[in-house]
N, C-alpha and C positions, 0 to 999 in steps of 0.2 A: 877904528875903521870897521864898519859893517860887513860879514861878512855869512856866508853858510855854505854847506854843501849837501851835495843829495846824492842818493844813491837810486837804484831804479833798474826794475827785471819787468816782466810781462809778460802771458802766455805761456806758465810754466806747468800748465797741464797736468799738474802733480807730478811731475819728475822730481824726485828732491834728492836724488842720488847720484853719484856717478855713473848711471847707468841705463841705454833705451831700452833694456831687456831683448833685445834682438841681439847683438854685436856680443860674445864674451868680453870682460876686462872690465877695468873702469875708463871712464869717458870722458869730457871734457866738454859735462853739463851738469846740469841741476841744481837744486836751492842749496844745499848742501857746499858745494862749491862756489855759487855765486857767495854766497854769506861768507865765508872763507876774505873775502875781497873788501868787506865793509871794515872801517874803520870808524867806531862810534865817537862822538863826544858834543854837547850842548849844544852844537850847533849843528848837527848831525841829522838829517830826513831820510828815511828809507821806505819807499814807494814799491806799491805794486799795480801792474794796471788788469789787473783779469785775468779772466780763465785759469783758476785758480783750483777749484772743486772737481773738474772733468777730465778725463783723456789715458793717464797711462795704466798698466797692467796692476800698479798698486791702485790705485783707484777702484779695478773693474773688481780686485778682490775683495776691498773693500765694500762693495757693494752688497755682496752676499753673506760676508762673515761681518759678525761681533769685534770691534776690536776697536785701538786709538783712533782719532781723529789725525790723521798721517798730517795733512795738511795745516793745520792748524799749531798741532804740535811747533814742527821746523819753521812758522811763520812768527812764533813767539817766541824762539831757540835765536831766531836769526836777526831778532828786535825793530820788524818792520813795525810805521809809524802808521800809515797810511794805506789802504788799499779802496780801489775803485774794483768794481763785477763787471766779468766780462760776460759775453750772451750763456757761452759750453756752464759759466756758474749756477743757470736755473733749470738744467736739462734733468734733475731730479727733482724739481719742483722749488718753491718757496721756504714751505716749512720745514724741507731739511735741507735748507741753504742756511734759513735763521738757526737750525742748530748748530752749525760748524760757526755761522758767528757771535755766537751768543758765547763763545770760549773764545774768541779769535783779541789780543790785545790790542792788534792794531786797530785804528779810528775808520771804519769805511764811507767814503765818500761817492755818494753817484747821483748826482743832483736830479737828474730825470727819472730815479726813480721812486715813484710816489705811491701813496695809501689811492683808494679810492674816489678821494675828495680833491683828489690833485696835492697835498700837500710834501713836501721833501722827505723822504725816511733818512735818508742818507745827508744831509747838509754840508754844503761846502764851509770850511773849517779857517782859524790864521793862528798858525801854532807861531807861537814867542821865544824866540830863540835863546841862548845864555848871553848874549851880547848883546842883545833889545832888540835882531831883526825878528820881521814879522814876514810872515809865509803867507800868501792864501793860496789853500789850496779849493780847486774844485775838480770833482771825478763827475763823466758822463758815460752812459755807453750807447753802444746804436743801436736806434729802436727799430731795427728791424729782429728782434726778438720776438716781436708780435707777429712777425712772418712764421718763423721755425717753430716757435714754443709750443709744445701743448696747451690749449688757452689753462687747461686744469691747473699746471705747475704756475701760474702766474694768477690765480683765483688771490682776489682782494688787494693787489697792486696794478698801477699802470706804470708803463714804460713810454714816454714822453718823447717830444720831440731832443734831443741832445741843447741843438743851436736854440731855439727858444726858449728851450727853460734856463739856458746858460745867461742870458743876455744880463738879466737886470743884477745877477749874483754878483757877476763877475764887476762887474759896474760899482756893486759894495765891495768887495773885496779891493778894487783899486784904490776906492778910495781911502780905507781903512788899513791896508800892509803897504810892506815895502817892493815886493815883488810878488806876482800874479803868478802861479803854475797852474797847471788845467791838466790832469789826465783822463785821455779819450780811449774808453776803448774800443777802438775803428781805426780806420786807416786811411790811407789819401786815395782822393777819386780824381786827382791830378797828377801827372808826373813833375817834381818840384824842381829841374830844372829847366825845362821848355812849357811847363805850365798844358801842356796837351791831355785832353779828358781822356781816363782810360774807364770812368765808368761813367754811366746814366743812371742810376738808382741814386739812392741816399744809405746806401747801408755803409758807406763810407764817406765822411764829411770833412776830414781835416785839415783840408785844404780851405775848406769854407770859413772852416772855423779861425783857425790864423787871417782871413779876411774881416771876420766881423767881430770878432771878441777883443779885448784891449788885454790882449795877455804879452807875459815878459817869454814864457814856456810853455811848450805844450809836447806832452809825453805822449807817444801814441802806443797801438798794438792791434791785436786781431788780424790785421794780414804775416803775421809771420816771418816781416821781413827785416832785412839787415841794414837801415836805414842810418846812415855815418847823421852825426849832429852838422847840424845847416841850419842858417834864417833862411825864412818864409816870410815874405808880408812882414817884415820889421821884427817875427816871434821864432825866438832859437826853437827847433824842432827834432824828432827823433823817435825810430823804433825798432826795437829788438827782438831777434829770432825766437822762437819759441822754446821750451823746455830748456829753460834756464841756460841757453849758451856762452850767451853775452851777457854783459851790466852794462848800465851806464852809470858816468858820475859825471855831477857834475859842480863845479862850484862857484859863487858868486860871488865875488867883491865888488866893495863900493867905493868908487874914485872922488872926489867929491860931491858931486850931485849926479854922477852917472856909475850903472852898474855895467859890469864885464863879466861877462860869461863865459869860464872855458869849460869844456864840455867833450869827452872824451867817451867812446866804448871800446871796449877789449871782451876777449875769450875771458868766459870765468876760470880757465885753466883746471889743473888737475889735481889739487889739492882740496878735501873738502873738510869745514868744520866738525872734528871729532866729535863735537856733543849732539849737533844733530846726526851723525852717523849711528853713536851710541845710543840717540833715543829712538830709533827707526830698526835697527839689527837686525831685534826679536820678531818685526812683520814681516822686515825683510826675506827673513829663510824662510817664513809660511809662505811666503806671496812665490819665492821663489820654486819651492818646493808645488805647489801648487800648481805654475806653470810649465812644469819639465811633467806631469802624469801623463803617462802616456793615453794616446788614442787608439791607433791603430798601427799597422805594419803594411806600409804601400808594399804595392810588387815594384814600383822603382819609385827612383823621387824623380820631381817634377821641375826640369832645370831654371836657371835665373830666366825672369825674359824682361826686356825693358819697354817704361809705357808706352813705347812710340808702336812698336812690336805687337805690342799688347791692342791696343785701341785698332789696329788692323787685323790682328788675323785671332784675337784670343787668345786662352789656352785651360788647360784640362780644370786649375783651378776655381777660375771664370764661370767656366760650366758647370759644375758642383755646384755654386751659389746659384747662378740660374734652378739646377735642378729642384735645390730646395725651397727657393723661394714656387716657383710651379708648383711644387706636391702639396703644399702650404695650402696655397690658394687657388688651384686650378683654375689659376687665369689664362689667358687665349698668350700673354707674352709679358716677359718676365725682363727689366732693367736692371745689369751689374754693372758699377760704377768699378773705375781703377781706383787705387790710394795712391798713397805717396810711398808706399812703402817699399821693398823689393817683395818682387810677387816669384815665389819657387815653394818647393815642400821637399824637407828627407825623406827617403822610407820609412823611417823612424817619426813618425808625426805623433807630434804632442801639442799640448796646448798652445805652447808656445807659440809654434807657426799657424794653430788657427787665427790668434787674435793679431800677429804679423799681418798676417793675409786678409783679415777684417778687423781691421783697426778701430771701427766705429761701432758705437755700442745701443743705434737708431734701431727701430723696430720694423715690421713689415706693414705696408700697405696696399691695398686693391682699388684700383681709380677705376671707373669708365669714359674711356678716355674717344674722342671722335677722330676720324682719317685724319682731317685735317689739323687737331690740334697735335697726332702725335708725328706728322710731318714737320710743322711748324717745330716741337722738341726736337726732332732731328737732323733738321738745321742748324738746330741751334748747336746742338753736339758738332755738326761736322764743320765748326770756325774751329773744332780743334787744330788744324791741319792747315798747314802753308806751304806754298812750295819757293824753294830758297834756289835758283840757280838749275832750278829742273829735277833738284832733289826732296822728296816730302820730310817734312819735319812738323816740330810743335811748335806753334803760335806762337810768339813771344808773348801777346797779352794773359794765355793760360798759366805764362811762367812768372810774370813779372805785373805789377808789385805781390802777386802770394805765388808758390808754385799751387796749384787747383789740378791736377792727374784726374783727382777725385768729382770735378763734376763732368768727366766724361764717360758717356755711356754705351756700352752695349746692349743694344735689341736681340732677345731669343725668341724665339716665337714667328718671326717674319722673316722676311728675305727685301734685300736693301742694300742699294747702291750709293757709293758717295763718290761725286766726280772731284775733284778737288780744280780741277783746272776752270770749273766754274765758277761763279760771282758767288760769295755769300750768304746765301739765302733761295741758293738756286741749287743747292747741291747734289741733293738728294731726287736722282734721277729715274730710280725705282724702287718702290714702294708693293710689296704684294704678300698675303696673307693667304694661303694653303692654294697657291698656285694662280689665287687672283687678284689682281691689280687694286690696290685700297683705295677708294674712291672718301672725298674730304666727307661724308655722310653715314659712313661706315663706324659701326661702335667694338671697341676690343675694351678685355677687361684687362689691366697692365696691371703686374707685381714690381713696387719699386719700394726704396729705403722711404722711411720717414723723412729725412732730410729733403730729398727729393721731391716727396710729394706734398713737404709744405712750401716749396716753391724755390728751395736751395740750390744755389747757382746758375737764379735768372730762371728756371723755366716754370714760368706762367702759365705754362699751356698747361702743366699736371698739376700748378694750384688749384685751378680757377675748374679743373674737371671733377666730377661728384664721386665722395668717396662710398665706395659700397664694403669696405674691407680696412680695419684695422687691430692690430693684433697687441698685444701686451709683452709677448716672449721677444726676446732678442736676436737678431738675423744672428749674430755670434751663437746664441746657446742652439738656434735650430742648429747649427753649422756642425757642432758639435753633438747634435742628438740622431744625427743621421748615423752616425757612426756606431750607434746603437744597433742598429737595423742593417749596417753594410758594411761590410773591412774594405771594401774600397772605391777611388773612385768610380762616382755614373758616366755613363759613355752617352749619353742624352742630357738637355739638346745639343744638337749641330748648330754653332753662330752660322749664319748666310747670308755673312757682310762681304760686299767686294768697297777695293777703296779702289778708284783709279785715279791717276796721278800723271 
């Protein structure tokens, strides 16, 4: 009887530890843990789907200091087979993506993406199992990279359409293995069990994809979420939270000419593999030692507040990122975006809670942006907000399928109303700049994140506006060099948002 099983994590952001570096203790995430869960043998797949290179505190110190390949290391520790690139994998460019896998043992797969000539770098693969099944696998990811990316970090590669370049592979692969797997790294722009659009773009397909591909599985990722295994379109499907929480497994047997899928995800629990713990330790106490230096000594700390809170009234944190990004650039109005994180500071600030409180490691940009296009962005911020029974709250679609805190914005620089009890698109009921009325013909220079201004989280309006201002230092190290110059929080700007509700 034919038979295999597979394993599979996704969006592990470099966590490879027990640990967010926020929370003391160990955690009940990361590679380290998920691998703990694998049980290897002949017939054995273990998959990764992206974003693999970017995201947490070891990583950022990596960035700076000399030292192992964290990632790479625990990915050959922990005997994955397979691994597809997710978009956060090119945000240090190419050439030093090709060096982490130029070490890396697993096979990486990403069919879309190509040399210049359109040809596959990444090709879809049909590993031969100890029992004579035969796998294909093919890895995609979403080419809206060419949206976010610096074109620089992608100099001498394209990023292809996912669904097209998939079509004719997947086509050899059926006909040549025994079962078809596809890891996508994107995520569904349908809701799969009422089938209802929750996007209009394309930077998530995979819903499309289980429509038009003749696949048995399809592994997904990048939205972050906690997606239980379910058919789609005839193709068992599925996706896992970020920074290694969860696994999935799953396994196939063959009943005489039909295959059975069960397919299960669980907590990677609390246990993680001693040998990747053991070969991480030594960065570990740097990375950690590194993030406990102190900065400064507030006159108080600055309590918990949560986004809903946050995205309405601010608070002193918020303003410090405004401040810096302004002194930066002495632009006319300055965009702080929330994260997902909890937003507070001790008296005792240290690095720790800078890179908490800016999680993201994008640089600073200066748009000239027009009245009317940065209404139209304003708008589009204030669908954060719904009201539920006459109470304001968060969007369900901000929450679900990723939670997104992060692409809502705050305006410094203006004064702006958002009525919520309005349609849509009608929100934003006053609009005025040093006491007058912004009119759609009016030009401001706006200070906002990289992400942002390459058009992250739908707004087009501060793509499509001319950039006169981009910087190389990190909104994180500015954040931290102010502290040079001041022991403590700026008391400028004043947010002069009202929300009504």
């Amino acid at each position: 009887m034919k038979h295999f099983k597979l394993y599979y994590t996704s969006d592990v952001h470099g966590y490879l530890l027990p640990t967010d570096y926020i929370q003391s203790g160990n955690q009940s995430l990361g590679m380290a843990n998920a691998a703990y869960n694998f049980h290897k043998d002949g017939n054995t797949i273990i998959i990764d789907g992206g974003d693999m290179y970017q995201g947490s505190p070891m990583l950022q110190y990596l960035q700076q200091h000399q030292d192992i390949d964290a990632v790479t290391t625990a990915m050959n520790l922990a005997g994955y087979d397979y691994v597809t690139l997710g978009n956060h994998d090119f945000n240090y460019g190419y050439h030093a993506l090709e060096k982490h896998l130029s070490q890396l043992n697993a096979t990486v797969i990403a069919e879309n993406v190509t040399d210049s000539n359109g040809e596959t770098l990444y090709p879809a693969q049909i590993k031969t199992l100890a029992d004579g099944t035969t796998v294909g696998l093919i890895g995609l990811v979403t080419d809206y990279i060419n949206i976010w990316e610096n074109p620089e970090h992608l100099a001498g590669i394209r990023i292809e359409s996912p669904r097209i370049k998939a079509q004719k592979t997947v086509m050899y692969l059926r006909e040549n293995a025994d079962v078809v797997v596809g890891v996508y790294h994107g995520g569904y722009e349908r809701d799969l069990v009422t089938g209802q659009q929750l996007s209009q773009t394309d930077e998530n397909i995979a819903y499309q994809l289980t429509e038009q591909l003749d696949l048995d599985i399809l592994l997904t990722g990048h939205q972050h979420g906690n997606v239980a295994p379910q058919v789609v379109n005839g193709v068992l499907t599925l996706q896992m939270p970020n920074q290694a929480r969860m696994y999935a497994e799953i396994i196939g047997t063959k009943h005489d000419t039909e295959w059975v899928f069960n397919a299960t995800t669980a907590s990677v629990g609390h246990t993680a593999r001693p040998d990747i713990v053991a070969a991480l330790a030594p960065l570990n106490e740097r990375v950690q030692r590194w993030l406990d230096q102190p900065i400064t000594q507030l006159t108080s700390a600055i309590p918990l507040a949560q986004p809903l809170a946050l995205a309405q009234f601010g608070n002193d944190i918020l303003q410090w990122i405004a401040h810096v990004e302004l002194s930066a650039t002495q632009a006319d109005i300055a965009l702080v975006s929330l994260n997902n994180n909890p937003s507070e500071l001790p008296a005792n600030l240290t690095l720790r809670q800078i890179l908490q409180n800016y999680p993201f490691d994008n640089t600073l940009v200066t748009k000239r942006v027009s009245g009317l296009a940065l209404k139209t962005a304003l708008e589009h911020t204030a669908d954060y907000f719904v009201l539920e029974s006459g109470k304001l709250t968060v969007n369900p679609s901000w929450l679900y399928p990723k939670v997104e805190h992060y692409n809502y914005d705050l305006a410094f620089g203006i004064s702006y109303t958002i009525d919520v009890k309005q349609p849509v698109g009608q929100r934003i009921t006053e609009l005025s700049f040093d006491g007058q009325a912004v009119a759609d013909s009016d030009l401001f220079t706006v200070a906002m994140n990289s992400y942002r201004a390459a058009g992250g989280g739908d707004y087009t309006a501060y793509r499509d506006a001319e950039t006169i201002f981009s910087g190389d230092e990190t909104i994180q190290d500015m954040l931290v060099s102010y502290f040079k110059a001041h022991n403590q929080l700026p008391e400028t700007p004043k947010l002069q948002l009202k929300v009504i509700y």
